[in-house]
C-alpha positions in Angstrom: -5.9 3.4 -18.7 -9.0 1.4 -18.0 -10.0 0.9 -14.4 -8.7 -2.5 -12.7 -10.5 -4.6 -11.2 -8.7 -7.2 -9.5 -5.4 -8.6 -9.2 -4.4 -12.4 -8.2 -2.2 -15.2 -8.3 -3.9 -18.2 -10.7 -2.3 -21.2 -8.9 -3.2 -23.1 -11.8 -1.7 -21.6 -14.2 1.3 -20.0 -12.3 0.6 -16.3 -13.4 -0.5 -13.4 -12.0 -3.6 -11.8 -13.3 -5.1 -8.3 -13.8 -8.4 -8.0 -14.6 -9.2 -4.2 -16.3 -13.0 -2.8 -17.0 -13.1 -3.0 -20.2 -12.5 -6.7 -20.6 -9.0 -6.7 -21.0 -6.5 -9.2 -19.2 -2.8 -8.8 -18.6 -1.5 -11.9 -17.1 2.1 -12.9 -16.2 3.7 -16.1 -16.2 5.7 -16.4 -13.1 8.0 -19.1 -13.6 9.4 -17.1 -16.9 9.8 -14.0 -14.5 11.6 -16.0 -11.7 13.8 -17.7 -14.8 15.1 -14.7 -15.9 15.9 -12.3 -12.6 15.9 -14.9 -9.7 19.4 -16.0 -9.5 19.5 -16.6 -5.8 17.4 -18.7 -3.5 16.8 -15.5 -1.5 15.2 -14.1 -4.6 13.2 -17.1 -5.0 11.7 -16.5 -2.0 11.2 -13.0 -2.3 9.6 -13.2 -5.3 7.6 -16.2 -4.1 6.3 -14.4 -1.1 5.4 -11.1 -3.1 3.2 -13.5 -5.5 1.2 -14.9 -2.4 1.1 -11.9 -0.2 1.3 -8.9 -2.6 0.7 -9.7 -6.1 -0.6 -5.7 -7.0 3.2 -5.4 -5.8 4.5 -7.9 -7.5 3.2 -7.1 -11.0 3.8 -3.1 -10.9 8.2 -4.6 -10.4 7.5 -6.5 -13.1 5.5 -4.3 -15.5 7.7 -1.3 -14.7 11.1 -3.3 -15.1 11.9 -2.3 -11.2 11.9 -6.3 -10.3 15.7 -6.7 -10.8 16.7 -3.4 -8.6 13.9 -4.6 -6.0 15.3 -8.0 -5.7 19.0 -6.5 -5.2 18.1 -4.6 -2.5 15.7 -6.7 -0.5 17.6 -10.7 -1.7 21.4 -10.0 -0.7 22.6 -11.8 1.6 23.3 -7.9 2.8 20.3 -6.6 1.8 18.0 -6.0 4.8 17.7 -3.3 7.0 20.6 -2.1 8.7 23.0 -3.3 6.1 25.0 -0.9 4.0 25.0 -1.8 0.2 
């Protein structure tokens, strides 16, 4: 696999962006994504916050296919720390 080089949110278009060395451009259209896993408000905000604060993060759930077991553990409403599933 090609080196990346960056990795961002595109306000504008709603997707987040890799950006690989040899030219190529994976980009991911967020509101699909949040259509198809989000079911909750908490996982609306969780996936909200990874696309601001940690979109490497957010894409590697996404391109994996880990978003859905992600989102299950973290957007319960007994999710969290400290919280038996």
């Amino acid at each position: 696999m090609n080196k990346m080089l960056s990795c961002e949110f595109n306000i504008d278009t709603g997707n987040v962006e890799l950006r690989y060395a040899d030219g190529g451009m994976i980009s991911i259209d967020c509101t699909e994504v949040e259509k198809e896993v989000a079911m909750s408000i908490n996982a609306r905000f969780e996936l909200d916050w990874l696309v601001y604060n940690a979109p490497l993060d957010y894409a590697k759930l996404v391109l994996c296919g880990d978003l859905e077991g992600y989102l299950k553990q973290v957007a319960s409403p007994y999710g969290g720390i400290g919280w038996e599933s």
